[in-house]
LOTITI-503091 format. One line per field, with one value per residue (C-alpha): residue number from 1; residue in one letter; x, y, z. Coordinates in steps of 0.05 Angstrom, whole numbers, plus 32768, in hexadecimal, padded with zeros to 4 digits. Layout:
BEGIN
k NUM,...
r A,...
xx X,...
yy Y,...
zz Z,...
//
This chain:
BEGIN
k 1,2,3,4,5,6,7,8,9,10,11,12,13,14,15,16,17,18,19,20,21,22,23,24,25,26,27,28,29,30,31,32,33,34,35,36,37,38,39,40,41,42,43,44,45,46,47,48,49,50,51,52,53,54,55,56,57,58,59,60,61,62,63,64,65,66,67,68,69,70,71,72,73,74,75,76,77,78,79,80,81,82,83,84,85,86,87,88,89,90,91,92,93,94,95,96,97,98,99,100,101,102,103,104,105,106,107,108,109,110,111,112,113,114,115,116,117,118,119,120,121,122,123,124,125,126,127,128,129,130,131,132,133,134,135,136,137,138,139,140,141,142,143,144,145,146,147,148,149,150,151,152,153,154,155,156,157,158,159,160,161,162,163,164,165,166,167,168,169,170,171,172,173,174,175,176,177,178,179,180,181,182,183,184,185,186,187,188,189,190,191,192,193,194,195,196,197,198,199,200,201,202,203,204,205,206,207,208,209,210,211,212,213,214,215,216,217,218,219,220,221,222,223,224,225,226,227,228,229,230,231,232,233,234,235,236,237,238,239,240,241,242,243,244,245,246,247,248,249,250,251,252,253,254,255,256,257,258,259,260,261,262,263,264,265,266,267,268,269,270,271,272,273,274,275,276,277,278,279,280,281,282,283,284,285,286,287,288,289,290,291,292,293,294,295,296,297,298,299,300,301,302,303,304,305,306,307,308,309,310,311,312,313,314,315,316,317,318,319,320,321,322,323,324,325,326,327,328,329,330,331,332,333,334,335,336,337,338,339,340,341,342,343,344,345,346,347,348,349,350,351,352,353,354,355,356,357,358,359,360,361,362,363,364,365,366,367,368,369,370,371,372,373,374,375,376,377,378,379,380,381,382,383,384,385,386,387,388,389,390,391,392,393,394,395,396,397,398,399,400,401,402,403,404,405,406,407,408,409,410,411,412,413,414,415,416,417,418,419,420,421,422,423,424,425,426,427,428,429,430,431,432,433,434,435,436,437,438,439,440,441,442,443,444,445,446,447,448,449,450,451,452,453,454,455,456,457,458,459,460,461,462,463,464,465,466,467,468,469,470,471,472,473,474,475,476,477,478,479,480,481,482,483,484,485,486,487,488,489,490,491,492,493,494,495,496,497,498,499,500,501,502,503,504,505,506,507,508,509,510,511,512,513,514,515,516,517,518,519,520,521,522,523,524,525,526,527,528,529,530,531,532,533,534,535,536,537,538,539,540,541,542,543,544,545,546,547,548,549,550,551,552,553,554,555,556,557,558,559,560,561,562,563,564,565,566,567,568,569,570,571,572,573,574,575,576,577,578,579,580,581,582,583,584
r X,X,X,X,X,X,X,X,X,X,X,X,X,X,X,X,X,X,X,X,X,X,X,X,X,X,X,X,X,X,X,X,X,X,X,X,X,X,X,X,X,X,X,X,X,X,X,X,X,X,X,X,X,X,X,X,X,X,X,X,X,X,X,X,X,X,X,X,X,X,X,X,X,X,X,X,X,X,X,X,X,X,X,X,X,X,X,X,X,X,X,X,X,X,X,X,X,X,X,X,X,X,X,X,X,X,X,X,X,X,X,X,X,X,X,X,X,X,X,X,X,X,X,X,X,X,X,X,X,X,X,X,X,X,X,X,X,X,X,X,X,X,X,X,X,X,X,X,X,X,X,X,X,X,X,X,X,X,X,X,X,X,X,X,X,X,X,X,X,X,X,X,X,X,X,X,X,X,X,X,X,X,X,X,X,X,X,X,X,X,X,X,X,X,X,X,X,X,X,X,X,X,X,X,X,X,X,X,X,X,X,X,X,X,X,X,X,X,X,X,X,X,X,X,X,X,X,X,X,X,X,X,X,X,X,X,X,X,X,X,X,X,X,X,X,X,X,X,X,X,X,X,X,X,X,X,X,X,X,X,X,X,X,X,X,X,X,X,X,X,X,X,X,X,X,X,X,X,X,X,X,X,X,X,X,X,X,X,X,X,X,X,X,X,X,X,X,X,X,X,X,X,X,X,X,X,X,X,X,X,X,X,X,X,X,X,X,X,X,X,X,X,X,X,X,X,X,X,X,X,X,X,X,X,X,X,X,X,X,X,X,X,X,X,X,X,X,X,X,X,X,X,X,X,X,X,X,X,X,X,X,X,X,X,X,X,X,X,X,X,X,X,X,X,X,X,X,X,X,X,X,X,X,X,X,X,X,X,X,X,X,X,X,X,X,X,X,X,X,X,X,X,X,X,X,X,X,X,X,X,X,X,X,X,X,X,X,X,X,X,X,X,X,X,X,X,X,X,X,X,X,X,X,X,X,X,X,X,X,X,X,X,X,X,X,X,X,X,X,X,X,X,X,X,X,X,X,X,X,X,X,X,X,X,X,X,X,X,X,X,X,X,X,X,X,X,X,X,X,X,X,X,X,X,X,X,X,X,X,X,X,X,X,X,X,X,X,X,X,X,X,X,X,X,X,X,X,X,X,X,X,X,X,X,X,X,X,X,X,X,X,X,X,X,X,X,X,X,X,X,X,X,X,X,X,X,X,X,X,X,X,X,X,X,X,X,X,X,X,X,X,X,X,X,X,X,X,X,X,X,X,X,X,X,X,X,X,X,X,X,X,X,X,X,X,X,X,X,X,X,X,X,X,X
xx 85AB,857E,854C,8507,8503,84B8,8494,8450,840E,8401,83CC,8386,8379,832A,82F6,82CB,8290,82BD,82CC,8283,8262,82A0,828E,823E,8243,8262,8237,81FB,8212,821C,81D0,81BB,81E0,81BE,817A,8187,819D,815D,8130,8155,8166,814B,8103,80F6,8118,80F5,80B3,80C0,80CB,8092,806B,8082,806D,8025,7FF2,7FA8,7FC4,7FE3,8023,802D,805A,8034,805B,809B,807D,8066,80A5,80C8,809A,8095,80BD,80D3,80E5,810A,8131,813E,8155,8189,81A2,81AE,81E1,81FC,820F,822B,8259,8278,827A,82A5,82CC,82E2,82F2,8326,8345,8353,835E,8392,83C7,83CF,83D3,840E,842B,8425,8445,8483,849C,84B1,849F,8491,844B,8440,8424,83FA,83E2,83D9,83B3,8386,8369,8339,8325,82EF,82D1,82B2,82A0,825C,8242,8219,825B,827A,8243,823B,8290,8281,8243,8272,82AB,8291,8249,8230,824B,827F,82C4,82ED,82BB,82C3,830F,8309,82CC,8303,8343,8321,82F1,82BD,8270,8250,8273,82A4,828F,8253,824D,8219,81D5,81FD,820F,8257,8253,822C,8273,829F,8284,827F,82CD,82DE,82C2,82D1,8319,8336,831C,833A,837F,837E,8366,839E,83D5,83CF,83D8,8404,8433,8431,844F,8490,84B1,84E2,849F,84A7,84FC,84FF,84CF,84FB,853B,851C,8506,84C0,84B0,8484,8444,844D,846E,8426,83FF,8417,8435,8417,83CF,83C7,83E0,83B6,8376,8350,835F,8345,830B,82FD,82FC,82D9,829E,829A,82A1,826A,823A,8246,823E,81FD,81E0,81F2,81BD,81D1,81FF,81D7,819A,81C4,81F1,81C0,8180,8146,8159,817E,815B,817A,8154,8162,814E,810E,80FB,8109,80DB,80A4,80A8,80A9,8090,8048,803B,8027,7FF7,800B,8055,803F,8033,805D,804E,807B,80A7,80AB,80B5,80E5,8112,810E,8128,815B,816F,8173,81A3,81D3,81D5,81E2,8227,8235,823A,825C,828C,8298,82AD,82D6,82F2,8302,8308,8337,836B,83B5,83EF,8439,8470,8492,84DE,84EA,84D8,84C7,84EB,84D8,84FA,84F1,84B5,84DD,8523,8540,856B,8517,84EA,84EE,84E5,84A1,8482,8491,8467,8430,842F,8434,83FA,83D6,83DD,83C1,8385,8382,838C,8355,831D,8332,8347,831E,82DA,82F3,8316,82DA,82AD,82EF,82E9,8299,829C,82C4,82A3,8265,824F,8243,8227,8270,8288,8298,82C1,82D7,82A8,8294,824C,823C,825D,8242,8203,820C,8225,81E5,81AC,8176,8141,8144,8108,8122,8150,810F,8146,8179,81C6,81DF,81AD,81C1,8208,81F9,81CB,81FC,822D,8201,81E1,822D,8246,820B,8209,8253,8251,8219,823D,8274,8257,8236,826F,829F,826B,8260,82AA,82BC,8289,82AE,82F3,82EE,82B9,82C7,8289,826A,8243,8279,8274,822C,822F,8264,822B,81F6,8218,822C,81E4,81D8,821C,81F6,81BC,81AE,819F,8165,8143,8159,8135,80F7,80F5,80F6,80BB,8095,80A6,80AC,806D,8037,8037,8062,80A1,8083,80D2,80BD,80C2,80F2,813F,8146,813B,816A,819C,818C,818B,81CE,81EB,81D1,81F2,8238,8241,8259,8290,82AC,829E,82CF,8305,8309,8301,8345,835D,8340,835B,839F,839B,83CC,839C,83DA,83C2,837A,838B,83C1,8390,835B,8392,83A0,8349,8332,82F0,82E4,82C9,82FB,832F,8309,8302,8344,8379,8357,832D,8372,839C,8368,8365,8378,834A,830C,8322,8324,82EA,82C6,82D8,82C6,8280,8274,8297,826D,8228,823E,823C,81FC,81C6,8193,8176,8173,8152,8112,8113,8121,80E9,80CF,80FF,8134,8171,81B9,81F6,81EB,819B,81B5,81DD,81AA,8171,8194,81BF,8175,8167,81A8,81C0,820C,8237,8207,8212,825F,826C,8247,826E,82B6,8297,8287,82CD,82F0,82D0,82E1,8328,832F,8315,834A,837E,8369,835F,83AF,83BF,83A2,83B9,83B2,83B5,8375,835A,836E,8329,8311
yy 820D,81F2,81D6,81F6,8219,820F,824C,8259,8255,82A5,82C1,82C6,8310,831B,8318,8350,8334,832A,836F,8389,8358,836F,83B7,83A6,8392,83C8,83FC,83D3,83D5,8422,8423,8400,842C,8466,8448,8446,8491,84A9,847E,8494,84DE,84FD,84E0,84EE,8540,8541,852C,8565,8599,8594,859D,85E0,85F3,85D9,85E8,85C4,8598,85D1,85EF,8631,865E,8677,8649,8671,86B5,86A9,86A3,86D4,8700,8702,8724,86E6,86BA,86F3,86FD,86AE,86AB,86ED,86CC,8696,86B5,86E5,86B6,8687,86C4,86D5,868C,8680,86C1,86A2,866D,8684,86B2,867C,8649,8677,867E,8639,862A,8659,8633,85ED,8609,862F,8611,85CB,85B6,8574,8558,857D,854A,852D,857E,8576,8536,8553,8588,8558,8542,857A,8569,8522,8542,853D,8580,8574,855A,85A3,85C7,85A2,85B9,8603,8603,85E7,8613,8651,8653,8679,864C,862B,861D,8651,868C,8666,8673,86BE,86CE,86B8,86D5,8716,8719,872D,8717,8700,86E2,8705,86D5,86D0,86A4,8670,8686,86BA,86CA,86C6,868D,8667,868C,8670,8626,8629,8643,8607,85D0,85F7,861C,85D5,85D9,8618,85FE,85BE,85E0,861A,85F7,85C3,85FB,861F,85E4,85E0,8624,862C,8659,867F,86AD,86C0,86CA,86F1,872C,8724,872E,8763,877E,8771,8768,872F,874F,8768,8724,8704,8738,873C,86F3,86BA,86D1,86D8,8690,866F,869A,8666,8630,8664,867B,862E,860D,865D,8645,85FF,8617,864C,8616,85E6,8620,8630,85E6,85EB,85D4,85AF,85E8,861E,85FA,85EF,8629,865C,863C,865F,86A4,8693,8668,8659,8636,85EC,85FE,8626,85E4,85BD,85E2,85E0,8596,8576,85A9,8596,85D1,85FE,85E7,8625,860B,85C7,85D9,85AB,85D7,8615,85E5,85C8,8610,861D,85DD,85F5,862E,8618,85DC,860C,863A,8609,85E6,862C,862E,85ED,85FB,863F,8614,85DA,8615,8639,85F9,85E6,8623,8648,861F,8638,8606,860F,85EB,85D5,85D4,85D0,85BD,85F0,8604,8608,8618,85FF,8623,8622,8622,8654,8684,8692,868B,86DD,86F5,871E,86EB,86AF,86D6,86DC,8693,8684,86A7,8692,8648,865E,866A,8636,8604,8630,8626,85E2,85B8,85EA,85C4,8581,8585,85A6,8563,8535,8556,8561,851C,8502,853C,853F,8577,856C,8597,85A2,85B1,8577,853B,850A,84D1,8498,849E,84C1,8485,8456,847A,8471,8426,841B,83E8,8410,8432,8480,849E,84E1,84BF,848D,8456,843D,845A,8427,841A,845A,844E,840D,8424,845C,8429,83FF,843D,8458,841A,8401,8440,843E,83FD,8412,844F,8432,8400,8440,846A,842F,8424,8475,847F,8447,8463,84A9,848E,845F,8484,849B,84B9,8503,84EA,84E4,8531,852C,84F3,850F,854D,8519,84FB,854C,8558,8536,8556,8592,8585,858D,8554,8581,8581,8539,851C,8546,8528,84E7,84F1,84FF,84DA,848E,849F,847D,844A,842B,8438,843B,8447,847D,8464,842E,842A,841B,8463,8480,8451,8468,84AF,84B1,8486,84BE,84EF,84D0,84A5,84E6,84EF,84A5,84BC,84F3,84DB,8495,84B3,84D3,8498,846F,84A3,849C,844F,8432,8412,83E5,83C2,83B2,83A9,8370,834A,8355,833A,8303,82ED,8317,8336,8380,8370,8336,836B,83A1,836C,834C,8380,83C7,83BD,839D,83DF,8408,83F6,842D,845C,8423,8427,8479,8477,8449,8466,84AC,849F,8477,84B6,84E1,84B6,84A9,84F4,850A,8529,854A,8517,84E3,8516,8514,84D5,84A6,847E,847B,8462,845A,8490,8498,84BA,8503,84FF,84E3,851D,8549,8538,853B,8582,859B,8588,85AC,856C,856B,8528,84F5,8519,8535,84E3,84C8,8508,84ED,84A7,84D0,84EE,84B8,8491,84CD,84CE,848A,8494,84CA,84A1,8461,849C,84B7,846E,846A,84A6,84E5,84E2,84B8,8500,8527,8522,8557
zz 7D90,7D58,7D8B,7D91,7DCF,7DE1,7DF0,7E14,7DFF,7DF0,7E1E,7E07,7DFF,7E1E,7DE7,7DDC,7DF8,7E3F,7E3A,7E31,7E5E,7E99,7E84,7E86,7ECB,7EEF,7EC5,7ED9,7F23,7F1A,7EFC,7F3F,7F68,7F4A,7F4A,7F9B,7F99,7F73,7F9F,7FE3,7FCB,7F8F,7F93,7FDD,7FD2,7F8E,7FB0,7FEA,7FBA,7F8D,7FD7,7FD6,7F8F,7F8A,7FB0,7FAC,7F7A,7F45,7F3B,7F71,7F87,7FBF,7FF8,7FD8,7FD2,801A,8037,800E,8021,8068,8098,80C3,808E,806B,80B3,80BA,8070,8079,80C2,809A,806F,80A5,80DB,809C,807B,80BD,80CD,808C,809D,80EB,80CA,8099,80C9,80FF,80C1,809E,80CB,80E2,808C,809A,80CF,80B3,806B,808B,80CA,80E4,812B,814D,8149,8106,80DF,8114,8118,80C9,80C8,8106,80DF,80C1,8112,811E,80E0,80F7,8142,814E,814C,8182,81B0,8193,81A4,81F6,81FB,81E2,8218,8256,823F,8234,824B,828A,82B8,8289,829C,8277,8295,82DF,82D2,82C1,82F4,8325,830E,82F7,8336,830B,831E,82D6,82A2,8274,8238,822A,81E7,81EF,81D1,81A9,8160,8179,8194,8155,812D,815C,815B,8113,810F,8134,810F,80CA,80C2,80BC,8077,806A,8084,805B,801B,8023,803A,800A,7FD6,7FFC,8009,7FB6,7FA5,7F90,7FC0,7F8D,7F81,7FBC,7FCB,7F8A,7FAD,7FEA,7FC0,7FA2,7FE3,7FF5,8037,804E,8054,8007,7FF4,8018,8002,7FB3,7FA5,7FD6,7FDE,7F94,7F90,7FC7,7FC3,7F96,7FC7,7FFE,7FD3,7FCB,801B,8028,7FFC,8014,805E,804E,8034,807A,80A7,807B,807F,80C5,80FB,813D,8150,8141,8165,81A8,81AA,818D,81B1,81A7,8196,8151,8117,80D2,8096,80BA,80F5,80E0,80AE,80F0,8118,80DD,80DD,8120,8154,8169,819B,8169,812F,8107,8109,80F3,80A3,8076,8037,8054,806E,8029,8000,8034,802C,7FE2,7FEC,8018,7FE6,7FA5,7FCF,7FE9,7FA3,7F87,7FBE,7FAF,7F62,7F70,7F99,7F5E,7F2A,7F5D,7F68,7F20,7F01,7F33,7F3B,7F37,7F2F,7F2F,7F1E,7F67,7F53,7F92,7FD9,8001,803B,8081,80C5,8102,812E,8178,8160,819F,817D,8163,819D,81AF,816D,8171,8135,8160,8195,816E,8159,819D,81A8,8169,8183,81C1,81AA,817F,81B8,81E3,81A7,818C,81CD,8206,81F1,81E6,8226,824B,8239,8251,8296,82A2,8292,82CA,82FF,8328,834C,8392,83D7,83DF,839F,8377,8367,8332,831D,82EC,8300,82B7,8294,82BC,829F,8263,825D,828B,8261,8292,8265,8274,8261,824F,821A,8205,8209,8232,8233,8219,81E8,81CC,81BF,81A1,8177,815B,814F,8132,80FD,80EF,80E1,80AF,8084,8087,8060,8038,8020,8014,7FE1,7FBC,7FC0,7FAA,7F65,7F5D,7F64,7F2F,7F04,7F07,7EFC,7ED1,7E9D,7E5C,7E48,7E40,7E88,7EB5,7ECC,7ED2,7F00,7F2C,7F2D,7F41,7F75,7F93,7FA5,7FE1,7FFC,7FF2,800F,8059,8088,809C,805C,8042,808A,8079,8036,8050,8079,8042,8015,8044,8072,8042,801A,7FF3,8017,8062,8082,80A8,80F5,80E9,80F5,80AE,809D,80C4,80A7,8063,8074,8095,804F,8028,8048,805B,800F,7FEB,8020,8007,7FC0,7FCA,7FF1,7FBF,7F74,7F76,7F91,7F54,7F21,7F39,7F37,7F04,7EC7,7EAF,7EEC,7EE6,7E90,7EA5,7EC2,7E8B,7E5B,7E87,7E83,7EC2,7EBD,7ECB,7F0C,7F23,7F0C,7F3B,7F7D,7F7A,7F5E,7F63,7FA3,7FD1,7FB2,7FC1,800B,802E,8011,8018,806C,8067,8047,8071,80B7,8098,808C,80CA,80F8,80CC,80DC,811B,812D,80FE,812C,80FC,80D7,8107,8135,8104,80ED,8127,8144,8180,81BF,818E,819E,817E,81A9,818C,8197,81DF,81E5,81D6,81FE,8238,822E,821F,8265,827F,8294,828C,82A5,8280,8238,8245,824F,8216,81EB,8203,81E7,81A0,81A6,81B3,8179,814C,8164,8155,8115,810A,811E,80E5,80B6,80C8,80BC,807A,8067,8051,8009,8010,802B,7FEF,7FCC,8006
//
């Protein structure tokens, strides 16, 4: 009993200059990282900007006044807003009800339906916008169907080059948002609100009406604002499905900058004044969204879960509501799936003399290494290339986003809000305008990038790295510090600490936020569309070039390609996930 039992040696406690020199580093790599963003963002926008406020060397506001002074920019700038409001509007009334659905009932395939709602959101627009044409347009398959069954001589729907049908696309790819932003909120209530108005005799429109909506409408007001600014930065859709008749601020600073068949068009200094205006507006929306966002939110205390029942129980299924969910899901399968399922089939069909049949020819098209001249490249070139672009800025992104998001999380300085502001901007700032920036700001010396591949990677890392900022700094707030301070204590630096316990924990959200930025550059049209070089063509450019030449099979097979790459994406995302998702 009297013997010494021999203890260990205690464990050296980091000295101070461990702990600064740890701390030095990562703030140094977060100085780097934002050295790259001001050189590849801010500088290049802040160059294109002062374009449209000098003129012959001087400060002017004549480029402005110009534009807000003529009649067809006034028109371009008002379409803008219109077609974006009722947009936003679709969007919440086709998004709304299936936020209902997921909150209240129980059926199979409901969280597969939950996790899909973030599917649409890495389509390509331009593989959205070829499904809408081949479903709906003049000789698309769902007006075939009702020609035929309602013997009627011109089609019943005529969407493509339309308002409605710029509404309709936009619905699609946007009430997701409003049904993960409202059922999340939704799902959080605590339902004895809403059984005390019942006791007391409230019927369910008044218990909706007086109790939920109240509850939820900052989460609504929220995903409304954030689907108003996409549908407002929007440019492949409206430039396919509204053609020529319909132009928005992209699409008229698009036609300023590349077309050469009209000299008048070609003028950089309007283009310039309008891409300012266009910038200050959507930064305005996106600010408007950030205090909505912080400033609205409602929280309850969840006692309890809350309860569901089962959608097709059968004592239920002829109840007049079940009728109208029915019906509700109809629809929702007609303008989700009908597109998506419209590309699947032109893909595998080829009209002939005597009607048609199925075929592989179109993907033996595009896995062909033949140069096509229309496409300046060959098919399969093309598809490389896209994988090649998607999965470079996927990586690059990641490394910013994976500094930037440390840098948020782990700060405890006056700056941390401001840098989370910083790093907003180029979410709210449209491919359109961040391309057109680039070329002219990397066309002359000493950053020649303009007409190399190089640029197009950067572009596309621009615009996908705040997506992996925002799906891994709640990720990094929740992380358990014990963790990371254990290994200090035990001699680990700050950044061994980071690449051997943080990073390995952290793993799911790393893969989610990988795969979310390479389905997001895998599908991006606009920029590339300016800034790729010569013979050098992505998927979505692909696509493009040959719908534009009312060429169907080739482009419907390379779209099943996108799809099938975004579905895959989807499905590592579902295994990830979802609370790696809860940033968005």
């Amino acid at each position: 009993m009297n013997s010494a039992t021999p203890h260990p040696p205690p464990v050296p406690l980091p000295s101070r200059e461990r702990v600064a020199a740890g701390r030095g580093r990562v703030w140094g790599l977060v100085a780097i990282a934002l050295l790259f963003l001001i050189l590849f963002f801010y500088w290049p926008v802040a160059r294109l900007l002062a374009e449209g406020l000098t003129h012959n060397g001087k400060f002017s506001l004549d480029f402005i006044v110009q534009i807000l002074t003529d009649a067809y920019f006034q028109h371009v700038i008002g379409f803008t807003f219109y077609q974006a409001l009722w947009s936003t509007l679709a969007s919440i009334a086709l998004g709304l009800p299936l936020a209902y659905i997921l909150t209240h009932y129980d059926f199979p395939g409901k969280r597969w339906l939950r996790a899909f709602t973030i599917v649409p959101f890495v389509l390509p627009s331009i593989t959205v916008a070829l499904g809408f044409a081949l479903l709906v347009g003049r000789r698309g398959y769902l007006n075939q169907l009702l020609m035929g069954l309602l013997g009627l001589n011109e089609p019943p729907l005529a969407l493509m080059y339309s308002l409605e049908g710029i509404i309709l696309a936009h619905a699609f790819y946007n009430a997701p948002i409003i049904v993960r932003t409202v059922h999340a909120a939704w799902e959080k209530l605590d339902p004895r609100y809403e059984e005390s108005a019942r006791v007391l005799g409230a019927g369910r429109l008044a218990v909706f009406k007086d109790i939920t909506l109240p509850m939820i409408f900052p989460s609504l007001l929220s995903g409304a604002a954030l689907v108003f600014i996409f549908c407002f930065l929007s440019f492949p859709i409206v430039l396919t499905i509204g053609g020529g008749r319909f132009s928005t601020i992209e699409v008229e600073i698009y036609t300023r900058v590349i077309t050469l068949l009209d000299p008048q068009l070609l003028n950089y200094k309007l283009g310039a004044a309008l891409a300012l205006l266009g910038l200050v507006i959507s930064l305005g929306m996106t600010y408007l969204y950030l205090r909505l966002q912080g400033s609205l939110t409602y929280s309850t205390e969840l006692l309890r879960p809350r309860p569901t029942e089962p959608l097709f129980a059968k004592e239920s299924l002829w109840r007049p509501s079940r009728w109208l969910i029915g019906g509700y899901l109809f629809l929702c399968a007609l303008i989700f799936l009908g597109p998506m399922l419209a590309v699947l089939f032109d893909s595998f069909w080829e009209e002939t003399a005597t009607g048609g049949g199925w075929t592989l020819r179109w993907y033996s098209y595009i896995f062909a290494p033949d140069y096509d001249a229309l496409l300046g490249d060959a098919p399969l070139r093309a598809v490389l290339n896209s994988l090649w672009v998607g999965l470079t800025a996927a990586l690059l992104a990641l490394v910013l986003g994976l500094i930037f998001a440390y840098g948020i999380a782990r700060a405890r300085w006056r700056g941390r809000r401001a840098l989370d502001t910083l790093l907003m901007a180029p979410l709210a700032t449209s491919s359109v305008i961040l391309a057109f920036a680039f070329l002219r700001a990397f066309s002359t010396p000493p950053l020649m990038l303009v007409g190399s591949t190089l640029v197009v990677v950067l572009v596309h890392a621009m615009i996908v790295f705040p997506f992996v900022v925002r799906v891994l700094v709640p990720l990094m707030e929740g992380f358990d510090q014990r963790l990371s301070e254990a290994a200090r204590t035990l001699g680990a630096s700050a950044f061994r600490a980071l690449r051997e316990i943080e990073l390995p924990l952290l793993a799911p959200g790393v893969l989610a936020g990988v795969v979310f930025a390479f389905a997001l550059s895998l599908g991006e049209m606009s920029a590339t569309l300016m800034l790729a070089p010569p013979g050098f063509a992505t998927m979505p450019i692909s696509v493009y070039r040959l719908v534009s030449q009312q060429t169907w099979g080739a482009p419907s097979a390379m779209s099943v390609l996108m799809i099938f790459s975004s579905f895959l994406a989807f499905w590592l995302l579902e295994r990830a996930g979802e609370r790696t998702l809860k940033g968005f």
